[in-house]
N, C-alpha and C positions, 0 to 999 in steps of 0.2 A: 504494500500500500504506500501512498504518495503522502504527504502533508505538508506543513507548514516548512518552511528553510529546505525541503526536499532539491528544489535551485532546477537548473535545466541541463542536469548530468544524461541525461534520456531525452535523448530526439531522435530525427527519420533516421538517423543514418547515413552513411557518406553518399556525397555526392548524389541527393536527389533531385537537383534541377527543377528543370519545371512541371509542372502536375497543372491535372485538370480534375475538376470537381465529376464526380460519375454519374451522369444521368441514364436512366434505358434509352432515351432517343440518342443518346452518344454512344452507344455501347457498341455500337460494330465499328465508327472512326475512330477509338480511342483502342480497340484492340487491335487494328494496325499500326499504332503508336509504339512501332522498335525500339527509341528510345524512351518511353516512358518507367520513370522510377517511381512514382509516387501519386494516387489518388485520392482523394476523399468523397464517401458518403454519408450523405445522411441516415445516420443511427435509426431513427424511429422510423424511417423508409423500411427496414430489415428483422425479421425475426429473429429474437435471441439464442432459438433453438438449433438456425441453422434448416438446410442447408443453406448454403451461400447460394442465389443467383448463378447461373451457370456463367456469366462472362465475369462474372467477381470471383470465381471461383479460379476460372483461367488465370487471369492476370495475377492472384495471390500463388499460384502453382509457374509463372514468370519470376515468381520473386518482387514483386509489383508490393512495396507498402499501400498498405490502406489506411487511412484516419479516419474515424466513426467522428461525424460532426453531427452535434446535437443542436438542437433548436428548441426543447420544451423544457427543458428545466428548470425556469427561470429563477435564476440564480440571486436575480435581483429583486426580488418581490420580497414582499412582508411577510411570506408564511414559509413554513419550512418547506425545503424543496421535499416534494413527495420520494420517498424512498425507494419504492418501484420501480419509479422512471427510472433512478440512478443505478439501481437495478440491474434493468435492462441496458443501460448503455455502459454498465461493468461487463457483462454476458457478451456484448456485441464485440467489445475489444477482444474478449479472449478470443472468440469465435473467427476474428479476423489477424488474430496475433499480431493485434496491432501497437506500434511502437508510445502512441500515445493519444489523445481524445481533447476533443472540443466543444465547445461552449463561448455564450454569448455572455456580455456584462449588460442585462436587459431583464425584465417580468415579460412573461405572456399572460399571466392571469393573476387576479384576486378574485379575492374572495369567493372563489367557485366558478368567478365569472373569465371566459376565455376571451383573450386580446384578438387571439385570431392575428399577432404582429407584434414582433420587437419592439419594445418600448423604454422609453432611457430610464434611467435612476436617478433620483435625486440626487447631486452632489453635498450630500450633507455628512457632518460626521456620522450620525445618528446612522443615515441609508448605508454608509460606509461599515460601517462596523456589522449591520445586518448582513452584510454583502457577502462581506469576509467569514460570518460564520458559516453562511450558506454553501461559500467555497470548499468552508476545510469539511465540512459534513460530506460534500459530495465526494472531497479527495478520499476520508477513509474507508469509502464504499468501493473505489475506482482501483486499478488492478495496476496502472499507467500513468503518468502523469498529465497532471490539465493543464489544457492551454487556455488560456482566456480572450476573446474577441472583442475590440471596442465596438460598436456598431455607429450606424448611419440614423441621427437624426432630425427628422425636420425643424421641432424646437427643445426650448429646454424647459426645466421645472421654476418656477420663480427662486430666488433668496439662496439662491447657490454659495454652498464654503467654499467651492475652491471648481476649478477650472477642470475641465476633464482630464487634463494629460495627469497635474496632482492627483485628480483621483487615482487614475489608473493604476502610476506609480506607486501610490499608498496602497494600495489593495495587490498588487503586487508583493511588497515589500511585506505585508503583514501574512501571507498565503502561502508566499514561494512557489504559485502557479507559474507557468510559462506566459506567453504570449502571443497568441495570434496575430498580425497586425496587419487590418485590409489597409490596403492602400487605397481603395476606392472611396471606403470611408472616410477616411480621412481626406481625399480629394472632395466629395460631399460636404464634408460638416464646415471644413475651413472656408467652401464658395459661398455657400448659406449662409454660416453665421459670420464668417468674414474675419478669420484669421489669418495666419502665417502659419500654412502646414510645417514648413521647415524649422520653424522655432519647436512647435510640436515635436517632432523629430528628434531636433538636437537636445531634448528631455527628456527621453525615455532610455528605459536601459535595454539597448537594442541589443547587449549580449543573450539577452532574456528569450528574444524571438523564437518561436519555436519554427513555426513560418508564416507567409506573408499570403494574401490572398490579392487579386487584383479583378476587375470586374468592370462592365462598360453601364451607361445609365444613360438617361436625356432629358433635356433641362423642357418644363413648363412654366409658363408667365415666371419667367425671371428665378424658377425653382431646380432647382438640378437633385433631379431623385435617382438614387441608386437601384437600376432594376434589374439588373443582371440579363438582359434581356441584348442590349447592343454592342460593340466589336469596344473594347479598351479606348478611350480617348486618349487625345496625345497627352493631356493635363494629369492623367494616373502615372502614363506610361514617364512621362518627365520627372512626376513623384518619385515612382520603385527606383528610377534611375539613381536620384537623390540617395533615397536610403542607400544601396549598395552601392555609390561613393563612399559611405559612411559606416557600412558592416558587409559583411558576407551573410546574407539570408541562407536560414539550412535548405529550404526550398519556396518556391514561388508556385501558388496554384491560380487559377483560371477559375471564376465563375461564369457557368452559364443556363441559367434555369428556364428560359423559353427564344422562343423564333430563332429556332435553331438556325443556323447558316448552313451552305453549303461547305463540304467537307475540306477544299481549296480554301476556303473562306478563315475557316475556321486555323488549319495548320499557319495560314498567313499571319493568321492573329499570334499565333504562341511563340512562331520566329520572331513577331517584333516585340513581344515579351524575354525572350532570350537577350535579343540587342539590347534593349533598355538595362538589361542584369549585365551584359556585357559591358557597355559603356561604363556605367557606374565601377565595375570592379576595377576599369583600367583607369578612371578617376584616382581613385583610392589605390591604386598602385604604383602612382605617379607622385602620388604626396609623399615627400623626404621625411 
């Protein structure tokens, strides 16, 4: 079991590049993907008992890491996370012997009632230290260590302590969870609410990374939402660029949850997710 100070001694493992999130309408392009080292699915998509999906099966039988990304736990909410869920996405890791698991810093429900959608947490000590218990409950259910995901929000909660990046840091720091960090998110929140993702950045403990997610989206009346749905803009891909000037990501994943592209389409997008990783590394290999 994982807990508190556990640090980020357990990741993918060498050299997994870039990954793509596993959908079934992706499942025949992604299993021609010769180079593919690493995927992630959605945990609650899969039954704990097994068996695996026959193309999840293949690609774990390639030696293909898989990461169980969770969506219902909600780690952030006021009630204890249901033990069940945590459960079942302890089960799902073994089942996929998988090197480590994921989760959002977000509620999808109170009080019985379903969000039906990620929703922020209050930045307050008070939601903070909630937060953080909910974390380490789920850690000594969990077989693997968690990573933790910032997410994409439209706004905030009024009377905030402290800034998201503070938060995250603090709930880090009191957890010893890992860290997921989309970079699309954070291209989102900083156009919206109108910061400097880079200052963001240069605050976080990016040794921490477990890995990075990146993802396309499209902006309404002046609103730029993240929908996993369009091809990486250049404003992400400029982002990861950044970071890995500034770290070596253990691996970089792709989201793509609907209007699938064609297959050209699609391989075009992950080459220019490569270059961006590339760039950035040769960045950061150039600094004395």
């Amino acid at each position: 079991m994982t807990g508190p100070g556990s640090g980020p001694s357990v990741g993918l493992g060498p050299s997994p590049g870039v990954g793509i999130g596993w959908r079934a309408e992706l499942a025949r392009f992604i299993a021609g993907m010769d180079d593919l080292r690493f995927v992630e699915v959605i945990a609650e998509g899969l039954t704990a008992t097994g068996p695996l999906p026959g193309p999840l099966a293949q690609l774990r039988a390639r030696g293909v890491r898989v990461v169980p990304h969770g969506v219902r736990l909600s780690l952030g909410g006021a009630d204890k996370p249901d033990r069940r869920r945590i459960a079942h996405l302890a089960r799902v890791a073994e089942l996929l012997d998988a090197p480590l698991v994921s989760e959002h810093v977000a509620f999808v429900r109170a009080g019985g009632t379903e969000a039906g959608h990620l929703m922020p947490v209050p930045r307050t000590r008070e939601a903070l230290q909630i937060v953080a218990e909910n974390v380490r409950q789920a850690q000594d259910q969990l077989p693997v260590p968690l990573a933790l995901e910032q997410i994409a929000a439209l706004v905030d909660w009024p009377e905030a302590e402290m800034d998201e990046a503070a938060f995250l840091c603090e709930l880090l720091d009191r957890t010893g969870a890992l860290l997921l960090l989309d970079v699309a998110n954070l291209y989102a929140n900083a156009r919206n609410h109108r910061y400097d993702p880079l200052s963001f950045l240069d605050r976080l403990p990016l040794d921490r990374i477990a890995y990075v997610h990146v993802a396309g989206g499209l902006e309404r009346d002046g609103v730029y939402h993240d929908t996993h749905t369009r091809a990486v803009p250049p404003g992400v891909l400029q982002l990861l660029e950044e970071l890995c000037a500034r770290t070596s990501p253990p691996g970089v994943l792709l989201e793509r949850d609907d209007d699938f592209p064609p297959d050209a389409e699609l391989a075009a997008e992950l080459d220019r997710i490569r270059a961006a990783v590339n760039r950035g590394a040769r960045g950061r290999a150039a600094v004395p």
